[in-house]
N, CA, C and O atoms as a DFTB+ gen file, in Angstrom:
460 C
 N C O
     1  1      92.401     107.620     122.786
     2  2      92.340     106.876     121.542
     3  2      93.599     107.172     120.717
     4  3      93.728     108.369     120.464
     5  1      94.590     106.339     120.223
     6  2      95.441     106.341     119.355
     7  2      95.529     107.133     117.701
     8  3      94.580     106.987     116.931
     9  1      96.530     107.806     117.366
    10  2      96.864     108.197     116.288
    11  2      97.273     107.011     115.036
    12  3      98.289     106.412     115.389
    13  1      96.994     106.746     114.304
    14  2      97.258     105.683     112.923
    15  2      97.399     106.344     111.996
    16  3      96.587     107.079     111.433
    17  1      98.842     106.047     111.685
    18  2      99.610     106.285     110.594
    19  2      99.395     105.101     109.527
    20  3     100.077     104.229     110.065
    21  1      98.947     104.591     108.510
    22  2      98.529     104.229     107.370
    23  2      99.896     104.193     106.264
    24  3     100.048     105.323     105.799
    25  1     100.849     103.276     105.763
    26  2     101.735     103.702     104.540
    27  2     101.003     102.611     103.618
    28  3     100.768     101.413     103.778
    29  1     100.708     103.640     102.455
    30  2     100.003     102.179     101.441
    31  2      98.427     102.104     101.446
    32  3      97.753     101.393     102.191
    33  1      97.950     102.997     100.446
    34  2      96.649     103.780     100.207
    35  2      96.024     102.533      99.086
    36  3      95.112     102.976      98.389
    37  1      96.342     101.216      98.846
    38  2      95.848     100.100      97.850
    39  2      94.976      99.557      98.755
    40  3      94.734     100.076      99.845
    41  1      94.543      98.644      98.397
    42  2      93.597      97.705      98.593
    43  2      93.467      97.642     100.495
    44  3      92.621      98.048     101.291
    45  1      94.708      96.954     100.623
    46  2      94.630      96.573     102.114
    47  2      94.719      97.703     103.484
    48  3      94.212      97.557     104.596
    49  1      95.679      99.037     102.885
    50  2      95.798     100.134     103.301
    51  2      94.374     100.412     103.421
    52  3      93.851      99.958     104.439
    53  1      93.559     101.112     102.542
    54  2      92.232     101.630     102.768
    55  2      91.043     101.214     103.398
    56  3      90.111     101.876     103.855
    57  1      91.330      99.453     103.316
    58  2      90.176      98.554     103.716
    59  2      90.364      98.630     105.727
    60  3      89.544      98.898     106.605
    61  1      91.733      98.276     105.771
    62  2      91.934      99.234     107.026
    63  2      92.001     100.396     107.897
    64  3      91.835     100.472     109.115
    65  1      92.354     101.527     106.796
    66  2      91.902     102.749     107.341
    67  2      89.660     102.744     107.762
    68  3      89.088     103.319     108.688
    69  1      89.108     101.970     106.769
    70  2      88.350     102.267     107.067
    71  2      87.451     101.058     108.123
    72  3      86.233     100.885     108.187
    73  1      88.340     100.486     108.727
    74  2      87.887      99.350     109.335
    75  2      87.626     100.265     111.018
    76  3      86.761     100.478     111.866
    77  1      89.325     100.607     110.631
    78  2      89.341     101.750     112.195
    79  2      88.403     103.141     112.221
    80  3      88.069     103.919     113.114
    81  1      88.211     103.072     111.129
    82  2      86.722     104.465     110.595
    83  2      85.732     103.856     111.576
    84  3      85.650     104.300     112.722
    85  1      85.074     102.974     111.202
    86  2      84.033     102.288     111.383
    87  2      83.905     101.951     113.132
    88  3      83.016     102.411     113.849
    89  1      85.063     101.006     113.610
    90  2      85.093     100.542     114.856
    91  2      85.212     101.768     116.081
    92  3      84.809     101.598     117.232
    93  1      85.805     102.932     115.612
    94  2      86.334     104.387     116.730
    95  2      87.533     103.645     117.139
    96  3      87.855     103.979     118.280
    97  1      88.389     102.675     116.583
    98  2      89.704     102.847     117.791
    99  2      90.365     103.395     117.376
   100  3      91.486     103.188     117.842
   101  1      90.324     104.180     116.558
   102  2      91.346     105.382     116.626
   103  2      90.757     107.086     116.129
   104  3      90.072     107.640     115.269
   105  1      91.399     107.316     117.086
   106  2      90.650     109.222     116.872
   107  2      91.079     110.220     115.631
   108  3      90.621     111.322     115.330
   109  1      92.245     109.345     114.950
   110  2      93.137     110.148     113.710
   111  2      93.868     109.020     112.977
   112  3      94.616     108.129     113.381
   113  1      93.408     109.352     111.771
   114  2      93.884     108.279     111.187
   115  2      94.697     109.059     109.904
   116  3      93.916     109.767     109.267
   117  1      95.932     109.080     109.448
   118  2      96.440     109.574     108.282
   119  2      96.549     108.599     107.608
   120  3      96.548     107.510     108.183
   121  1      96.659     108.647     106.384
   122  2      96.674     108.027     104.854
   123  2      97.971     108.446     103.725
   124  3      98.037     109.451     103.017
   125  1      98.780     107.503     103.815
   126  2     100.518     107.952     102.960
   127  2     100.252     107.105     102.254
   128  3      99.896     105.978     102.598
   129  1     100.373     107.480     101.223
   130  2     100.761     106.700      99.262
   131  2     102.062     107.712      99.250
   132  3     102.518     108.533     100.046
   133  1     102.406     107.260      98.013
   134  2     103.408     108.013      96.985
   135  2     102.851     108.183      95.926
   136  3     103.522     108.736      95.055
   137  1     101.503     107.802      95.612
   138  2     100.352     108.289      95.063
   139  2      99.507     109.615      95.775
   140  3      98.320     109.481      96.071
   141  1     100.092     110.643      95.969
   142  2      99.699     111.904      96.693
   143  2      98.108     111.711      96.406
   144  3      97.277     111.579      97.304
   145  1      97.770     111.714      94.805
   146  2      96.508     111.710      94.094
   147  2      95.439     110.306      94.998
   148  3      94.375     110.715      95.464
   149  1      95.749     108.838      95.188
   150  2      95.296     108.116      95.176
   151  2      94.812     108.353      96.899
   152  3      93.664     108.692      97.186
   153  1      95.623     108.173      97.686
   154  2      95.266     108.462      98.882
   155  2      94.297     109.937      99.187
   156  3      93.397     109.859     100.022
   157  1      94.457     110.769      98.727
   158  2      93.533     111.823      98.539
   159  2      92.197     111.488      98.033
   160  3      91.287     112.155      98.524
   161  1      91.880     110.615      97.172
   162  2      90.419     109.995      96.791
   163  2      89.968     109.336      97.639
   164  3      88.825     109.529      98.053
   165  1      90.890     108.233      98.188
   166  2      90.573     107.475      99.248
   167  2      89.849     108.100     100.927
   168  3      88.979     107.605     101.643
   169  1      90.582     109.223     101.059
   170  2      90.176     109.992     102.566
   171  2      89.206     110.363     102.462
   172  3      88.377     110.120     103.339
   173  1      88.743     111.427     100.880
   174  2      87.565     111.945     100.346
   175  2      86.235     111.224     100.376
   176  3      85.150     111.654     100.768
   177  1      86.610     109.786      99.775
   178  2      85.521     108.590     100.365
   179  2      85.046     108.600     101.347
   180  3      83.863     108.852     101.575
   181  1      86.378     108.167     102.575
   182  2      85.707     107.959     103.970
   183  2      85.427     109.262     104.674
   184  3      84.901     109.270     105.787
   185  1      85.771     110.362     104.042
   186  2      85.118     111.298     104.878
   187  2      83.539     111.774     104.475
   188  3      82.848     112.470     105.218
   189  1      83.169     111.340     103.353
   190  2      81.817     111.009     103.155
   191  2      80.799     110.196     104.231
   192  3      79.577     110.345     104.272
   193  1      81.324     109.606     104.797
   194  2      80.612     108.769     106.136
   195  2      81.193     109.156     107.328
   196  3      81.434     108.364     108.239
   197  1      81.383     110.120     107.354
   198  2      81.598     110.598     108.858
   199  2      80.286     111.038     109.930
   200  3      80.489     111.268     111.122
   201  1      79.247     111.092     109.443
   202  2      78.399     111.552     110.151
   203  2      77.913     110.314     110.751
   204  3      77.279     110.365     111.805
   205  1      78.188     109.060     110.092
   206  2      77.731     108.052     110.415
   207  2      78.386     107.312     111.806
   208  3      77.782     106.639     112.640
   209  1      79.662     107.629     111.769
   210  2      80.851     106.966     112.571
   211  2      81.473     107.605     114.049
   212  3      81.439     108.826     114.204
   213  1      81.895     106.944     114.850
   214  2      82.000     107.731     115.899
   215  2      83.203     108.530     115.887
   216  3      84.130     107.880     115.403
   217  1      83.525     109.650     116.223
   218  2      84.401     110.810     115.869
   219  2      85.961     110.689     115.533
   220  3      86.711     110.342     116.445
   221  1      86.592     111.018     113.998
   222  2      87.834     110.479     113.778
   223  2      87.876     111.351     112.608
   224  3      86.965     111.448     111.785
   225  1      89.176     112.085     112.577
   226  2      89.801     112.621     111.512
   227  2      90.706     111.931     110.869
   228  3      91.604     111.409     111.529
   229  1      90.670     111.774     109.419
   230  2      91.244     111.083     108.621
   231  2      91.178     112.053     107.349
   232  3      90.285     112.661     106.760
   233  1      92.554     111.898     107.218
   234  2      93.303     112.878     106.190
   235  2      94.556     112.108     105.537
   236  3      95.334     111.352     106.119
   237  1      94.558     112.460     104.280
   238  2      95.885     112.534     103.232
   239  2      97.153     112.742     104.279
   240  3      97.243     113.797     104.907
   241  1      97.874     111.961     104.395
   242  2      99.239     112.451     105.293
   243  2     100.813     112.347     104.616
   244  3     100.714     111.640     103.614
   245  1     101.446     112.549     104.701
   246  2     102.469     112.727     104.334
   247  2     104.129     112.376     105.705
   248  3     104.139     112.722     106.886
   249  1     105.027     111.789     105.111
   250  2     106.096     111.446     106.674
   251  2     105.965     112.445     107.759
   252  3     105.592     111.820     108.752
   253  1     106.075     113.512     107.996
   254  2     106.091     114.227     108.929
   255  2     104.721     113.982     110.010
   256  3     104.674     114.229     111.215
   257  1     103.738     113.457     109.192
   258  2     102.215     112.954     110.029
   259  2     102.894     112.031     110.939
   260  3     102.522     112.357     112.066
   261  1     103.703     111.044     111.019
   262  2     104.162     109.950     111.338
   263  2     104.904     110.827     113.232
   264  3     105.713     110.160     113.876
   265  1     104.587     111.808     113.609
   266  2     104.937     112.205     114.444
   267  2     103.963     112.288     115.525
   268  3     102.936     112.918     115.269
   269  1     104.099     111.726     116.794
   270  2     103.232     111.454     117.530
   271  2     101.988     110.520     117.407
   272  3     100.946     110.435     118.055
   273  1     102.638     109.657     116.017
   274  2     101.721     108.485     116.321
   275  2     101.791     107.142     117.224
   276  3     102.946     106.766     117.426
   277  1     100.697     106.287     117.850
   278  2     100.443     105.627     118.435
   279  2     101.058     104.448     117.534
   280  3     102.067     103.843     117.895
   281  1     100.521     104.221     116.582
   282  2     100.580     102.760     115.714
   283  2     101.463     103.606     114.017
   284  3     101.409     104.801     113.727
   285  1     101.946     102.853     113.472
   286  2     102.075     103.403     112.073
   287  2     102.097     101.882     111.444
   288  3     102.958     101.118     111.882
   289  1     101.196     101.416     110.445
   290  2     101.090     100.374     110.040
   291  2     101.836     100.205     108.267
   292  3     101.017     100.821     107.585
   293  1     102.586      99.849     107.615
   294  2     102.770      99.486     106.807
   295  2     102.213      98.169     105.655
   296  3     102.610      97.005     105.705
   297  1     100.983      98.856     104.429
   298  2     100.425      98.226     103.689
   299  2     100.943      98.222     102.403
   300  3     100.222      97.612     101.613
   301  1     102.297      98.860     101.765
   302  2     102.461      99.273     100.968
   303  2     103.778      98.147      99.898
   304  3     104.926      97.900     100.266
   305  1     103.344      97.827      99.028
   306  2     104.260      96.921      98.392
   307  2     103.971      97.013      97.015
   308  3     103.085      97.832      96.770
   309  1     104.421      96.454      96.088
   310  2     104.335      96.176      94.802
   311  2     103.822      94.952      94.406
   312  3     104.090      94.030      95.176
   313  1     103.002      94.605      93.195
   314  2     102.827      93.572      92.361
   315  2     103.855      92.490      91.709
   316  3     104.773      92.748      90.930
   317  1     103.586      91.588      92.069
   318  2     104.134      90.671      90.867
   319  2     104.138      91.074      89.141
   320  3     103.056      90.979      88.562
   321  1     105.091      91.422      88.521
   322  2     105.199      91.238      87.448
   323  2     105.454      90.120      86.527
   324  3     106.313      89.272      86.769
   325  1     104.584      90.109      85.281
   326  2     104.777      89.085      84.344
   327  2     106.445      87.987      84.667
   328  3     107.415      88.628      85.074
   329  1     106.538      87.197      84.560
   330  2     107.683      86.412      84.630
   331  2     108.635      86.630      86.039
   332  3     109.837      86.508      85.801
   333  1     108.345      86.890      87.269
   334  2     108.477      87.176      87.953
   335  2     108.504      86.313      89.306
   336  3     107.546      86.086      90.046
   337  1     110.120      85.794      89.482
   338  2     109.412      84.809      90.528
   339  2     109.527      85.729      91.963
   340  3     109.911      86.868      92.228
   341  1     108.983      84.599      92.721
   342  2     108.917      84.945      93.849
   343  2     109.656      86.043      95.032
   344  3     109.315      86.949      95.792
   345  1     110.837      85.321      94.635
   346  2     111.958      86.004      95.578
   347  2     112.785      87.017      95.085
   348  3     113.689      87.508      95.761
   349  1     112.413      87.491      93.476
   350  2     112.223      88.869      93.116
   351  2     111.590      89.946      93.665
   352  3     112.148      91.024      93.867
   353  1     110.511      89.716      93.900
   354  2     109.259      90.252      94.296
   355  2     109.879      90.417      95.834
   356  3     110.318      91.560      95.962
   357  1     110.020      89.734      96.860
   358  2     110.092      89.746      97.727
   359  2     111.234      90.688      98.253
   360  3     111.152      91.379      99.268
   361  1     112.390      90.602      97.342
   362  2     113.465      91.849      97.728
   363  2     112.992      92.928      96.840
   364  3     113.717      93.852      97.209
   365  1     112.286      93.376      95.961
   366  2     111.701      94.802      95.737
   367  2     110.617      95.511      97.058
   368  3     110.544      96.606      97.615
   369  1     109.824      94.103      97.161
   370  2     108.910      94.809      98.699
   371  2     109.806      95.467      99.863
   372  3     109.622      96.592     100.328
   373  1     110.738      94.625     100.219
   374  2     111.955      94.894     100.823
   375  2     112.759      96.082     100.854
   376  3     113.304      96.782     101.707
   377  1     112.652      96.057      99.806
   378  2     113.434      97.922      99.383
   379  2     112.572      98.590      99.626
   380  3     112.917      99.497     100.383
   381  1     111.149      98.619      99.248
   382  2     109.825      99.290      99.154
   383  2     109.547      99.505     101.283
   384  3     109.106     100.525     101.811
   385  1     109.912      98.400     101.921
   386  2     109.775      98.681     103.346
   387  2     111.030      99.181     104.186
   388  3     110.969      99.883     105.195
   389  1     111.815      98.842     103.772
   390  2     113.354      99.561     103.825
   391  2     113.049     101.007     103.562
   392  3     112.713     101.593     104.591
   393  1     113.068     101.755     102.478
   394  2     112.470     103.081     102.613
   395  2     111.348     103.641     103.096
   396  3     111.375     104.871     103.151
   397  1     110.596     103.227     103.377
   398  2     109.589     103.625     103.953
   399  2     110.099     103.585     105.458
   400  3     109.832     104.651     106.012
   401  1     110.760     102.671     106.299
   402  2     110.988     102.685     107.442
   403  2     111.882     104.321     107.826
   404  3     111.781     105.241     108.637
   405  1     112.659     103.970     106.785
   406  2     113.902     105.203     106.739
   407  2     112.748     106.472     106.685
   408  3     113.083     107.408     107.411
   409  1     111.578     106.657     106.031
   410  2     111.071     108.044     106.153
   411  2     110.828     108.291     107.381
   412  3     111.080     109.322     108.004
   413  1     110.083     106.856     107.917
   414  2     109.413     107.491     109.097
   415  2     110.103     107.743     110.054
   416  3     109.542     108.628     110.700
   417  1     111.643     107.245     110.806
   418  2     111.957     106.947     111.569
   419  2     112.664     108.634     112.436
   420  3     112.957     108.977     113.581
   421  1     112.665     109.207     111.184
   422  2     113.129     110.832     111.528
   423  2     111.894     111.473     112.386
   424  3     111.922     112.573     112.937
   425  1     110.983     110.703     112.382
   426  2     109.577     111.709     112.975
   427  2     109.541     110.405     114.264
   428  3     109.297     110.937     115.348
   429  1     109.691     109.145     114.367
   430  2     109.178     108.556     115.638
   431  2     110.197     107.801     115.598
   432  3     110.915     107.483     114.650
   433  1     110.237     107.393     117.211
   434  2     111.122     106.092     117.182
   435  2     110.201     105.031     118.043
   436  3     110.442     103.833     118.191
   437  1     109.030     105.810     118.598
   438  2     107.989     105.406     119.554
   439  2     106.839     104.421     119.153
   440  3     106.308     103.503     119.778
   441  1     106.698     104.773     118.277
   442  2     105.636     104.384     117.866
   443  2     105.498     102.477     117.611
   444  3     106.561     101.859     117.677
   445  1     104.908     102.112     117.486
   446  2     104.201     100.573     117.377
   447  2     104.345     100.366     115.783
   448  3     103.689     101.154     115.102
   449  1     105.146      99.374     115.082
   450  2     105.525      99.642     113.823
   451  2     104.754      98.059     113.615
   452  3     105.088      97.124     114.342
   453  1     103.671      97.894     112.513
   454  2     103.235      96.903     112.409
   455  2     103.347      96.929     110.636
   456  3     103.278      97.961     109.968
   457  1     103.513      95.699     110.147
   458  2     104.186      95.397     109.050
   459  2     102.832      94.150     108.316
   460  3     103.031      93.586     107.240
């Protein structure tokens, strides 16, 4: 069973970490914000239903987790702000996945990078 690396502890990040909670396809699942705090509530949740689920560690992770993973998925972007068009938005996400690539890439080059 695969390792999942998680960047982006919001809405779509968590709803997926806990999708793969739920289903067992993956045996380890880490959880990266830049919200150290937010992703830490989030794991705390799903590790509340572990007794329920078939066997998977899921923890708060940090770039260096990103080593020996199977998949590392990227959920992590910013909001639209007030007056804000589109293709603003779209080169801040950009920067926002641009660095994030750059963290991970020191720990894998292997891994399955899904966006």
């Amino acid at each position: 069973m695969p390792k999942v690396v998680i960047v982006g502890a919001g809405s779509v990040g968590t709803t997926l970490a806990y999708t793969l909670q739920i289903t067992g396809v993956a045996t380890e699942i880490a959880l990266i914000d830049s919200n150290q705090e937010l992703a830490s509530g989030q794991v705390m949740d799903m590790n509340h239903g572990l007794p329920f689920v078939p066997p998977v560690r899921i923890y708060a992770g940090e770039y260096p987790d990103c080593k020996g993973a199977d998949v590392i998925i990227i959920t992590a972007g910013t909001r639209q702000k007030q007056g804000e068009t589109r293709l603003d938005l779209v080169d801040r996400n950009a920067q926002i996945c641009k660095s994030i690539v750059d963290s991970v890439t020191p720990y894998t080059t292997e891994a399955l990078l899904l966006v």
